[in-house]
N, C-alpha and C positions, 0 to 999 in steps of 0.2 A: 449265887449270892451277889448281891450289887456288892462295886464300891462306893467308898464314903462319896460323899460330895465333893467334887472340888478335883478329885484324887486324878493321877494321871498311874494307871499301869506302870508304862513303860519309864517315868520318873519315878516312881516311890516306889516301886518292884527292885529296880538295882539302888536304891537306898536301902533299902532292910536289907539286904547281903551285905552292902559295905559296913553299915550298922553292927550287925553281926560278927562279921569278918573283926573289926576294931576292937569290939567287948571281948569276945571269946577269945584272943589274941593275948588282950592286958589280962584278963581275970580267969579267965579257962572256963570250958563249957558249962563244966555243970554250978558254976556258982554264978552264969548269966539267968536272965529269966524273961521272960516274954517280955513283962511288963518294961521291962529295962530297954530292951530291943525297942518297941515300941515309943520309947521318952526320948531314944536317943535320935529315933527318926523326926522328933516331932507331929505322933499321931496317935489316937487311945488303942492302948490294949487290943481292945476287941474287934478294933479296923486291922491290928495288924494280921487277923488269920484270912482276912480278906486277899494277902500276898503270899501266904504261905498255912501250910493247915499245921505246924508243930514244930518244935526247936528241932529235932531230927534230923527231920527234912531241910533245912537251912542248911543245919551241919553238913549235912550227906551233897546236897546240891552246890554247896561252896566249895568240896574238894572233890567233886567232881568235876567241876568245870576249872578248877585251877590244875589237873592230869590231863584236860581235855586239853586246855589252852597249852600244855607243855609239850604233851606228844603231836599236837597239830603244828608246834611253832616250830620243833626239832625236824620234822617232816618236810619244811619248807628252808630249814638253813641249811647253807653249804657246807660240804662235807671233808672236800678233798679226794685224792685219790685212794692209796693205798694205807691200810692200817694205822702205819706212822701218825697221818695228814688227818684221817680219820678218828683218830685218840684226841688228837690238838683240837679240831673243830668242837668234840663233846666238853669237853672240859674248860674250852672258852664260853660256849654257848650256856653249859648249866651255868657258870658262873654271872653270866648279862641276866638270863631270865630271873636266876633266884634274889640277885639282889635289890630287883626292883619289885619282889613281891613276898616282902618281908616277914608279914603277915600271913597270908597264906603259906609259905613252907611250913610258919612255925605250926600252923596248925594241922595242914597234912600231916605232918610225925608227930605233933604230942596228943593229938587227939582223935587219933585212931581206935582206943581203949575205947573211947565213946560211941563208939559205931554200934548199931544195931547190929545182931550176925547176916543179914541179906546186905545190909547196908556195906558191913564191912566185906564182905564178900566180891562185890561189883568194886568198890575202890581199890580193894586187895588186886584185883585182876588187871586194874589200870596200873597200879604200880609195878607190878611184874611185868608188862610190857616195858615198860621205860626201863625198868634194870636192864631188861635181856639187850638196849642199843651197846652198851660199854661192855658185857657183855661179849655178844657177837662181835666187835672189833677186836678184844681181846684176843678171842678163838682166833682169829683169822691171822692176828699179830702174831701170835705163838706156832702156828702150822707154819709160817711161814719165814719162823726164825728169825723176825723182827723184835721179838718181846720174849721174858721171860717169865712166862706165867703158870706155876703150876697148879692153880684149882681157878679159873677162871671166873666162877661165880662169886667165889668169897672175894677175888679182888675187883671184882666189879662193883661188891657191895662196898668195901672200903674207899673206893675211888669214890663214888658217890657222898658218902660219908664225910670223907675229906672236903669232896666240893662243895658239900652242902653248908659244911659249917662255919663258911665264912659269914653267914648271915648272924654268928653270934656275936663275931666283933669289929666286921665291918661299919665303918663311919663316915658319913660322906665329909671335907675337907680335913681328914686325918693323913696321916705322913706319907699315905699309900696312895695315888688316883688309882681309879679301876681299872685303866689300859695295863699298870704295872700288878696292878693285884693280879689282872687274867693270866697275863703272861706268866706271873712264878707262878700260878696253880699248873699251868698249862707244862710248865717245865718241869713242876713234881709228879703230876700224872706222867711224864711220859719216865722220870727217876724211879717212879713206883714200880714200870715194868723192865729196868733194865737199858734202856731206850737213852741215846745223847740227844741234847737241844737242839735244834738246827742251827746252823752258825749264819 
């Protein structure tokens, strides 16, 4: 199917995601609708399936590339050495990437309900890789008598949980800059397993 006239792929292609990203964001999935999608890009209705074939697939393709872009960026920051160094890096780094992609956490976790089950399915699998990083530091913290952690998995969910939610009341020139917010998350995740701050 052509696109419209005029239209550029690679520009109006990441406008309907951001588009979407924005709506579904303030108003939640299912009370957005193409046509709205569509108005807010500045283009008819019927040009938008020309970027996309169905609100689903937005959905599903918007939080899969915000786990992509997660697990690919975590991949590529430093880590530190031993468990301790290893705990501190995760819990700085989730808290840089999520707060500057406000919109997409909220919709990775409230809008998971929304997921087709193949759809949820593949997303489901992405997010389970990213638990098992904090995780796997945990295990290794605690074999090693660095941490005190007895069910690893439920406190890697609550670590996350914790760090995640500073996206509900973080504000950018409020009492807190982000250098000092990382830091006390960073000093509570390591309180959560037992662990002193480094001096």
């Amino acid at each position: 199917m052509a696109r419209p006239s005029g239209s550029n792929a690679d520009v109006t292609g990441p406008r309907v995601r951001e588009a979407a990203e924005r709506l579904f964001a303030r108003h939640g999935y299912a009370a957005v609708s193409m046509r709205q999608i569509a108005g807010e890009v500045g283009i008819g209705a019927g040009a938008l399936y020309h970027y996309t074939p169905d609100k689903q697939t937005l959905l599903f393709e918007m939080m899969r590339a915000h786990l992509d872009g997660l697990l690919g960026a975590w991949a590529e920051a430093p880590k530190g050495g031993g468990p301790l160094s290893r705990l501190d890096a995760f819990a700085r780094f989730h808290i840089r990437y999520h707060l500057d992609r406000p919109d997409a956490v909220f919709i990775a976790y409230m809008e998971l309900r929304s997921l087709e089950p193949a759809n949820f399915a593949a997303i489901e699998a992405l997010r389970k890789r990213y638990e098992a990083v904090p995780e796997a530091i945990l295990r290794e913290g605690a074999a090693a008598g660095d941490m005190v952690v007895p069910d690893p998995k439920l406190a890697a969910m609550a670590l996350i949980a914790m760090l995640t939610g500073i996206n509900t009341w973080y504000r950018e020139g409020g009492r807190l800059d982000r250098a000092s917010v990382e830091t006390t998350y960073a000093d509570m995740a390591r309180g959560m397993v037992g662990a002193r701050s480094p001096k």
